[in-house]
DRENDO-1510 file (C-alpha; in Angstrom, 1 decimal, always signed):
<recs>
REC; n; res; u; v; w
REC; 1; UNK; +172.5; +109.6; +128.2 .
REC; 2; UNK; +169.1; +111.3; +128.5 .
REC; 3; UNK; +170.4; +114.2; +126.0 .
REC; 4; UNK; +171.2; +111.2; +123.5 .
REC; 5; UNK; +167.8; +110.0; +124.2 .
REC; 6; UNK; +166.0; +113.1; +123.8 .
REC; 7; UNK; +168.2; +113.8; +120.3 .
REC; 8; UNK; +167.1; +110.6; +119.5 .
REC; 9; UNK; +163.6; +111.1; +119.8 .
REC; 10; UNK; +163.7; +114.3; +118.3 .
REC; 11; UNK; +165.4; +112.9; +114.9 .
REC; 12; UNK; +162.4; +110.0; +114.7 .
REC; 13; UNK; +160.1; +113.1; +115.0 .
REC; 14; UNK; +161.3; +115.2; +112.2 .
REC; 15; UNK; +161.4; +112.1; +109.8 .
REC; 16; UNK; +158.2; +110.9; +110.7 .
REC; 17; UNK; +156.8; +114.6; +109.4 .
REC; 18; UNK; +159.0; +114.5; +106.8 .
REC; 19; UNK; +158.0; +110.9; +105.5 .
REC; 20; UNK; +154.4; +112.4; +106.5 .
REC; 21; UNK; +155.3; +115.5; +104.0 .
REC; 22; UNK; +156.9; +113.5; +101.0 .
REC; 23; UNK; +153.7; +111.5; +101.4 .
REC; 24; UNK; +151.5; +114.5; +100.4 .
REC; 25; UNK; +153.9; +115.7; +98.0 .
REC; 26; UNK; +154.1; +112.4; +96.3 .
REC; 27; UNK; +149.6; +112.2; +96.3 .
REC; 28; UNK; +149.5; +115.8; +94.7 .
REC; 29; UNK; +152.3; +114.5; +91.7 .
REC; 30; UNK; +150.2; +111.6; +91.3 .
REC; 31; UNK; +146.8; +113.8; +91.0 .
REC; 32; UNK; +148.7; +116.4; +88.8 .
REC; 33; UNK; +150.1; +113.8; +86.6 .
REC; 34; UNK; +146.7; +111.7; +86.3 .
REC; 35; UNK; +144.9; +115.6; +85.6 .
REC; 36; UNK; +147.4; +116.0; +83.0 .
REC; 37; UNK; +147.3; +112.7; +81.1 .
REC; 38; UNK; +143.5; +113.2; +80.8 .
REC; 39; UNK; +143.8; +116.5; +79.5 .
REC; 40; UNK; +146.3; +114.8; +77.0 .
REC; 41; UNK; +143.8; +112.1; +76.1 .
REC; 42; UNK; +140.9; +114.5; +75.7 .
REC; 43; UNK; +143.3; +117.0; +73.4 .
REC; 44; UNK; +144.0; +113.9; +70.7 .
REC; 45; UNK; +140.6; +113.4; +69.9 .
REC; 46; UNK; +139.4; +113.8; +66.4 .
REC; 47; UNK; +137.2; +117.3; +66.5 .
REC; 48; UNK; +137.5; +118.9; +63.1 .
REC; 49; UNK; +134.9; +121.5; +63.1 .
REC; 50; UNK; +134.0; +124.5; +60.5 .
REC; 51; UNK; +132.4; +127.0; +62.2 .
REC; 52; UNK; +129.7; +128.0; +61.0 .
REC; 53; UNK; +128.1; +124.6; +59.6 .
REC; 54; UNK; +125.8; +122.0; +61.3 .
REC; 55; UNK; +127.9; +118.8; +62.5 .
REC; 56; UNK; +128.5; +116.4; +60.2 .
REC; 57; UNK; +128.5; +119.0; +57.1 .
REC; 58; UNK; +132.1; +119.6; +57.1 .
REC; 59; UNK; +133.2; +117.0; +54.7 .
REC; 60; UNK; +129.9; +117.8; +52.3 .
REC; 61; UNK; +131.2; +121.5; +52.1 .
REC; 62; UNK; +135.1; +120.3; +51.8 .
REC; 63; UNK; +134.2; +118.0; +49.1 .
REC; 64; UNK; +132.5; +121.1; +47.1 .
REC; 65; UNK; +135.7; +122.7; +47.1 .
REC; 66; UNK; +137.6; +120.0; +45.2 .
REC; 67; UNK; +140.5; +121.3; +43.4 .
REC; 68; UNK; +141.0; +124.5; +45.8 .
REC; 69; UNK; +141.4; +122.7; +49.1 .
REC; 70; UNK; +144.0; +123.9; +51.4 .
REC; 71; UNK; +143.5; +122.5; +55.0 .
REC; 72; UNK; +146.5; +123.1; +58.3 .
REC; 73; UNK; +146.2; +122.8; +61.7 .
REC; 74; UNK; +146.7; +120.6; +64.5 .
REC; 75; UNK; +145.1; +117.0; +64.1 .
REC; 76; UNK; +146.1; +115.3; +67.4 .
REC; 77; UNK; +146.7; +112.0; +65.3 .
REC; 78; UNK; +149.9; +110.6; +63.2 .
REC; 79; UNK; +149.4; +110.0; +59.3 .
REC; 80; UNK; +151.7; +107.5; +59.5 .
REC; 81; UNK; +152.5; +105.8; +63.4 .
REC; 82; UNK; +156.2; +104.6; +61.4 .
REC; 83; UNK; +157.7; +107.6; +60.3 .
REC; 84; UNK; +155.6; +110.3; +62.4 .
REC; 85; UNK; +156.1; +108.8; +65.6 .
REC; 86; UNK; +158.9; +108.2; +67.7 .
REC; 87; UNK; +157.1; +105.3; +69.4 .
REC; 88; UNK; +154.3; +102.9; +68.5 .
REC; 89; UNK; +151.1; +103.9; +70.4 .
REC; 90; UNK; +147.9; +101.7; +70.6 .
REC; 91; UNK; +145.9; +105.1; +70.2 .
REC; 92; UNK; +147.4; +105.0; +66.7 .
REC; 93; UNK; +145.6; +102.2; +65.2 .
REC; 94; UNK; +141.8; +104.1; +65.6 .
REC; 95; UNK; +142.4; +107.6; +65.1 .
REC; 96; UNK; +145.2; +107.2; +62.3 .
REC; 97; UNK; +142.7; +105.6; +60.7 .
REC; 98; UNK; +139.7; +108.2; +60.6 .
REC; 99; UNK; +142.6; +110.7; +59.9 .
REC; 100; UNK; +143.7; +108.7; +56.4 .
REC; 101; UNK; +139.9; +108.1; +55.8 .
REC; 102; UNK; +139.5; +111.9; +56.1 .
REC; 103; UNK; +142.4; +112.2; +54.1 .
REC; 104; UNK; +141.3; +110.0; +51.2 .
REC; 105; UNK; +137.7; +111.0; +51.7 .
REC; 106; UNK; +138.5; +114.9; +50.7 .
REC; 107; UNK; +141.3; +114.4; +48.6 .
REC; 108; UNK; +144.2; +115.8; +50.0 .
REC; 109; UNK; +147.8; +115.3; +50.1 .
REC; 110; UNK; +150.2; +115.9; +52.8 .
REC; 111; UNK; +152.3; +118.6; +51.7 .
REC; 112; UNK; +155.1; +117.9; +53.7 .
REC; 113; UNK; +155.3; +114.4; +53.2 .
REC; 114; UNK; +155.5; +114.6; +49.7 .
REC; 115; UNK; +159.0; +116.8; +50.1 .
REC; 116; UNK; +160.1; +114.7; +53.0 .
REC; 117; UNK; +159.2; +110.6; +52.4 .
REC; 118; UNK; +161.4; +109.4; +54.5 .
REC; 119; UNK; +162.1; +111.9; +56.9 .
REC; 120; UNK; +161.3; +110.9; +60.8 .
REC; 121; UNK; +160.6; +114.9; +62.2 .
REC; 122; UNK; +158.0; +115.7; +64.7 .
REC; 123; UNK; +156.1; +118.5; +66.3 .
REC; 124; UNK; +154.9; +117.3; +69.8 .
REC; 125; UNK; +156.2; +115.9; +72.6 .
REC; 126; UNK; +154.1; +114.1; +75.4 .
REC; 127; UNK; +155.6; +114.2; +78.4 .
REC; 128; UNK; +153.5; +111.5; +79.8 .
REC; 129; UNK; +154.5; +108.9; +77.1 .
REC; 130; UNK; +157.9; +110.5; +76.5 .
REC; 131; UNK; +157.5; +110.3; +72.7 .
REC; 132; UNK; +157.7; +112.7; +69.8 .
REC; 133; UNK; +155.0; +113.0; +66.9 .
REC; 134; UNK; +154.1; +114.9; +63.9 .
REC; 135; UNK; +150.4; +115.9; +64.2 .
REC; 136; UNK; +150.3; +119.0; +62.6 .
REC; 137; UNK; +149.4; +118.9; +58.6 .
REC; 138; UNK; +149.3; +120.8; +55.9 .
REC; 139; UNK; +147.0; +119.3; +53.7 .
REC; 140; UNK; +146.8; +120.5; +49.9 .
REC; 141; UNK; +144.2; +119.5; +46.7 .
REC; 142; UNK; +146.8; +117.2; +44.7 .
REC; 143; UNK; +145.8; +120.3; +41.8 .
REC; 144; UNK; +147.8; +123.3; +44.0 .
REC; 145; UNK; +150.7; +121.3; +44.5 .
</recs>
C-alpha cells in the first residue's frame, strides 16, 4: 500500500510541473503571438517614401512625371477589400481608401487588374487573421499601357 502511495504522489508531482510547464509555454505563445500581430499592424501602414525628397513631396514630384509613371512595390493595403481579399477586414475601410485616393491622385492604373477584373488572387497571407490578400501593385500612367 505505501508503494501505491508513494507512486501516487509521485504522478501528482510530475503533473503539477508539467501543468506548471505548459503554463509557461502557453505565456511565451501568447507574448510571441501578440509581438507578431504588432509587427503585422505596424507593417500595413501607409509609408510611401522617395528617398531622397522632403516628406510630403512625393506626390508633387509623381505628378510632374505624368504620362511616364511606373510605380510597384508592396503597399500593405487592398485596392479592392472584394476581389483582393479573402476576407473582409475593418482595416480595409481607412487605408484602401488613402491607397485609391493615391491612386486617383497620381493617375495610375493597376496593371494587373486591368488583365485580371474578376480574378480573386493574392500575395500575402497573415497568419494571425488567416486570410489571403493582394497588396502588391504594379501601378502604370494609363499612356504606357
Amino acid at each position: 500500500m505505501r508503494l501505491i502511495s508513494n507512486n501516487f504522489d509521485n504522478i501528482q508531482t510530475a503533473v503539477r510541473k508539467v501543468k506548471q510547464d505548459s503554463a509557461e509555454v502557453k505565456l511565451t505563445v501568447d507574448t510571441l503571438q501578440d509581438k507578431m500581430a504588432r509587427l503585422e499592424d505596424k507593417s500595413r501602414q501607409c509609408n510611401i517614401r522617395l528617398v531622397g525628397l522632403a516628406e510630403g513631396e512625393e506626390v508633387r514630384m509623381l505628378l510632374s512625371l505624368n504620362d511616364y509613371l511606373v510605380i510597384g512595390g508592396d503597399f500593405n493595403t487592398v485596392h479592392n477589400s472584394l476581389l483582393d481579399r479573402s476576407q473582409i477586414s475593418h482595416f480595409d475601410q481607412t487605408s484602401s481608401k488613402l491607397f485609391n485616393d493615391f491612386i486617383k491622385q497620381i493617375n495610375v492604373c493597376d496593371v494587373w487588374r486591368l488583365r485580371n477584373e474578376a480574378v480573386k488572387d493574392y500575395t500575402f497571407f497573415s497568419a494571425r487573421h488567416k486570410s489571403y490578400s493582394r497588396i502588391d501593385y504594379l501601378l502604370s500612367s494609363p499612356a504606357l499601357i
